[in-house]
N, C-alpha and C positions, 0 to 999 in steps of 0.2 A: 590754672594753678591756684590752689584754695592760699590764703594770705594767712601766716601763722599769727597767731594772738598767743602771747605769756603776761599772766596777770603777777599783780604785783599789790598786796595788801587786798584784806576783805573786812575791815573795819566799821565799814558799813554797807547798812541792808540796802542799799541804792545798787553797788554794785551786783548783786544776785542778778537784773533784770537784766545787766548788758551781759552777763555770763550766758544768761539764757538763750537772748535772743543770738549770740554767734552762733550757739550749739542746734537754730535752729535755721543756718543759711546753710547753702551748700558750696560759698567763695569764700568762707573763712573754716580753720579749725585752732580750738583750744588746744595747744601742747606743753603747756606748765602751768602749774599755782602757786606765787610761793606768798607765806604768813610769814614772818619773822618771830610772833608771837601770839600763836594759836590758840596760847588760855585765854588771852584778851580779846581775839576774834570772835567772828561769828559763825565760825564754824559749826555752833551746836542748830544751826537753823537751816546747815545745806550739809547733811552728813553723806547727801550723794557725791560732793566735792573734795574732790583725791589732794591733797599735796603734795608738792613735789621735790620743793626745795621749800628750807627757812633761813636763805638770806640772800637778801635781792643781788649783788653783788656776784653773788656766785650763778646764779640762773642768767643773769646778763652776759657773764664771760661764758658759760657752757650752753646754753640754749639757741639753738639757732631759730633766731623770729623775725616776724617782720615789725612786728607793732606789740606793745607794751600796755595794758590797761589798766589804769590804778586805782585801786580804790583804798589807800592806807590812809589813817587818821589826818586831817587837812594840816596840820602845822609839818608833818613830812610830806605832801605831798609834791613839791616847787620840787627836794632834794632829788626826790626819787624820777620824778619828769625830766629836770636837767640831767642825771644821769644816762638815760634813757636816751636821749636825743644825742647827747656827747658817743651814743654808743652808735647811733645812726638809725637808731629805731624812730615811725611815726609812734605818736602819741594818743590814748582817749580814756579821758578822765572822770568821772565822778567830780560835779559841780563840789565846794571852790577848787580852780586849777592849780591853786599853790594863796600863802598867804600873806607873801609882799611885795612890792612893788620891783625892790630889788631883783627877785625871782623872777616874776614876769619880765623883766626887763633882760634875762639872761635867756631866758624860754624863749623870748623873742627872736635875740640876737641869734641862739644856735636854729631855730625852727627855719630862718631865713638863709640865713648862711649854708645851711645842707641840705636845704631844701624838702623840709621832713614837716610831714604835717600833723595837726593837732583838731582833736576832736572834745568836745563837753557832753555829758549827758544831759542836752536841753532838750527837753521833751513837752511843756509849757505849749508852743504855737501849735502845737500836732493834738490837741483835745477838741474833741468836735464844735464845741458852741467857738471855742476862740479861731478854730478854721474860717465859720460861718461868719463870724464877727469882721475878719478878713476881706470877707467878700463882699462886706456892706460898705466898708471902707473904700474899698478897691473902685465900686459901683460910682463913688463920688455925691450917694445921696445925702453922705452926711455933714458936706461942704468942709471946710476949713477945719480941722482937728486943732479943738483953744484950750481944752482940759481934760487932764487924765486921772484918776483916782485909783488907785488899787490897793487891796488885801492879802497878803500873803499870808494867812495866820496860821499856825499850827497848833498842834496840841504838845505838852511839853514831854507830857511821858516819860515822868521823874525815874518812874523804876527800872522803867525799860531799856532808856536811851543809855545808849554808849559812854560810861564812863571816863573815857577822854575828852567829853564834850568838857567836863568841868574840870580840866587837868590845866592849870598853866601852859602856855606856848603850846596847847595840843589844836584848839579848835579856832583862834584868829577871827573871831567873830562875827555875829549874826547877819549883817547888811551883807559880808563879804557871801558868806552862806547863800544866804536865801536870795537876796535882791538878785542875781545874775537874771535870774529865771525874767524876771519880769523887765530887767534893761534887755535883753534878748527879744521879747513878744512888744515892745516897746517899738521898737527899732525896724521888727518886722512888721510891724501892723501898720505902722507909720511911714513906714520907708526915708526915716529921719532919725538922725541924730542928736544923742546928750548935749548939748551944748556947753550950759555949766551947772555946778552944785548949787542951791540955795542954801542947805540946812540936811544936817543929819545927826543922827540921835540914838546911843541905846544906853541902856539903865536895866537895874533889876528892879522885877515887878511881881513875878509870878511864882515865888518860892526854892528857886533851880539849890538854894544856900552854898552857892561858890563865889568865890570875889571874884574871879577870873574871867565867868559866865554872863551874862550880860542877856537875859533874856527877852525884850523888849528893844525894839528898833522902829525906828519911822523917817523918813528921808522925804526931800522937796529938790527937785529938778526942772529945767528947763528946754523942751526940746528947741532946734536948728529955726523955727518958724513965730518961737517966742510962748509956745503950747506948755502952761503950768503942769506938772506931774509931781503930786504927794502922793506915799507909799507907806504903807503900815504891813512890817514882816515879823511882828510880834508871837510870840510863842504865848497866844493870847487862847487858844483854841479849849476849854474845856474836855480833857482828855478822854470823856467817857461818848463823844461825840467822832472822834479818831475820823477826822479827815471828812465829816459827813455836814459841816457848817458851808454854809455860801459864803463864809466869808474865808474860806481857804482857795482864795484865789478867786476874788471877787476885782471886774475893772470897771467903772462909768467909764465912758466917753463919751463927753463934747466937744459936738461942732457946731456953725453956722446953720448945717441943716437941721438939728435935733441932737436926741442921748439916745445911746443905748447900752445896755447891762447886763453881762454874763459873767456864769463863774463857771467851775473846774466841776461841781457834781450835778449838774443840768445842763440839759443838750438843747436848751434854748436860748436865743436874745432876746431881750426885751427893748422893746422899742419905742420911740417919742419923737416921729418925724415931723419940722414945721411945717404946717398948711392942712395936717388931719388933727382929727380930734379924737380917735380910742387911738388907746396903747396898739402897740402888734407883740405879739410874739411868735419870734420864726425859731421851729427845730430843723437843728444841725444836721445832715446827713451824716453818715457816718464816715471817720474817715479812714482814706484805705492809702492815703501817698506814702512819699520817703518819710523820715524822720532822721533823729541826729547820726545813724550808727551808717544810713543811706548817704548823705550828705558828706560822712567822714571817706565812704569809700569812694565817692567822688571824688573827695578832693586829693586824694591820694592817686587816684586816677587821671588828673588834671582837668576833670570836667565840671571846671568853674561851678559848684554848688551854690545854692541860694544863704549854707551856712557853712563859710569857709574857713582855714588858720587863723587872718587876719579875723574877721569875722568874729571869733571867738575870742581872742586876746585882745580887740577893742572892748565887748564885754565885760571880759576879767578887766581888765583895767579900769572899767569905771565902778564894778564894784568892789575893786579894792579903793577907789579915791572915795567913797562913802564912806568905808571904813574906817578911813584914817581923817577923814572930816569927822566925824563923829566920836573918835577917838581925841584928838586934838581939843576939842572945842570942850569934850570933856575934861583935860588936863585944865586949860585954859581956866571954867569952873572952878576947879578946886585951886587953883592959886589965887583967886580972887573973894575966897572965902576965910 
């Protein structure tokens, strides 16, 4: 029996790929879309996408589904997920899952209590060099993992990007945004946990001219084994370059045995193991596993995936506690000024 999906907000172009790839299993079918407000959607970039209903409410009470996928601007997104689950539907989201704590904290409570699972579009560990990078780790050649550095930078794409990014209470901030990605491949790569926060950070830098928008972020962490991790998720990317920089999702990692360096648009690592003297560089095979959308339907299935409810909602919770370190520390600033 194919598992029904009814979406719920298309506010961003993220969700298009999880539309697609349902439409292209044969254990799930799409049977509603709803917008609430289709002049403000993106509708004009998937005109093969029907709707169905405009208002979530009502497709909740008349749609019979199994699972819910959201992709409406992130400061509704917590609303619409709690509602979602109070209805007994699983859940799979367009990274951030919602944008407070409070919310997570009620996503939790109902996702456990009914036993409904939850899924993120983390897609980050499934790129081939950070597969391969995986598997060097894994190997143990790179002895003790003592430091992590990563890039997350985008391009700002003033004219393009979605107008609720710079709307008050619509977008809840860049750390919460983007860092998931990278406490996610963190955690995977490592098979360790955040331990605590050092320092997190965002400011305007790069012209977004919204007070609300905060384009510039950078965070400092501590993994489980005492492993430093600074992170730079700035909207730093010179836009005529669109996603084509090493530094959109660029990681060093050191250990005891050596570094090694991969990003998101190269299928190589680059290497520095002790006891040789040239570099190596290994290209990634390609990769052909699960990914997040495989992992969801496991865990809906009960076969304990590698990225499960909790899984995801330890994630979201530490990049919402970035967020509001960074947030805070910002207050904190301007009272002392």
């Amino acid at each position: 029996m194919k598992l029904k999906v009814a979406f719920a907000g298309l506010r961003h172009a993220h969700i298009f790929s999880l539309y697609d790839s349902i439409t292209g299993r044969n254990d799930m079918e799409i049977v509603a879309v709803c917008e609430e407000k289709p002049e403000e959607s993106l509708m004009y970039k998937r005109p093969d996408i029907t709707l169905t209903y405009n208002r979530f409410d009502e497709m909740l009470r008349n749609c019979p589904c199994d699972i819910i996928a959201v992709g409406d601007y992130y400061g509704k997104r917590g609303a619409v997920v709690i509602k979602a689950l109070q209805a007994g539907k699983h859940v799979i989201c367009d990274k951030p899952l919602c944008t407070s704590s409070d919310e997570l904290n009620e996503i939790k409570r109902l996702a456990v209590g009914k036993r409904l699972c939850i899924g993120v579009m983390l897609d980050l560990r499934t790129s081939d060099s950070f597969v391969e990078a995986k598997k060097i780790i894994d190997s143990g050649k790179l002895g003790k993992i003592t430091q992590i550095q990563f890039n997350g930078q985008h391009p700002l794409n003033l004219q393009t990007r979605p107008s609720w990014y710079f709307e008050p209470g619509k977008h809840g901030g860049t750390l919460n945004d983007i860092v998931i990605h990278a406490v996610d491949y963190i955690r995977h790569l490592t098979g360790m946990d955040i331990d605590r926060i050092c320092s997190a950070r965002t400011w305007r830098a790069f012209g977004s001219q919204s007070e609300s928008f905060y384009d510039a972020a950078q965070c400092m962490m501590v993994l489980s084994n005492g492993c430093g991790v600074i992170g730079d998720v700035s909207y730093a990317e010179p836009d005529s370059f669109a996603f084509n920089m090493p530094q959109y999702w660029r990681f060093t990692i050191w250990g005891t045995g050596g570094v090694i360096e991969f990003n998101a648009v190269s299928p190589s690592v680059n290497c520095w193991f002790n006891g040789e003297k040239e570099a190596r560089s290994i290209t990634a095979e390609k990769y052909l596993g699960e990914n997040y959308l495989d992992y969801f339907l496991r865990d809906i299935a009960g076969k304990d995936p590698d990225m499960d409810t909790a899984w995801v909602l330890k994630c979201s919770a530490v990049a919402l506690a970035l967020q509001k370190f960074a947030d805070e520390e910002g207050e904190k600033n301007l009272k002392t000024m």
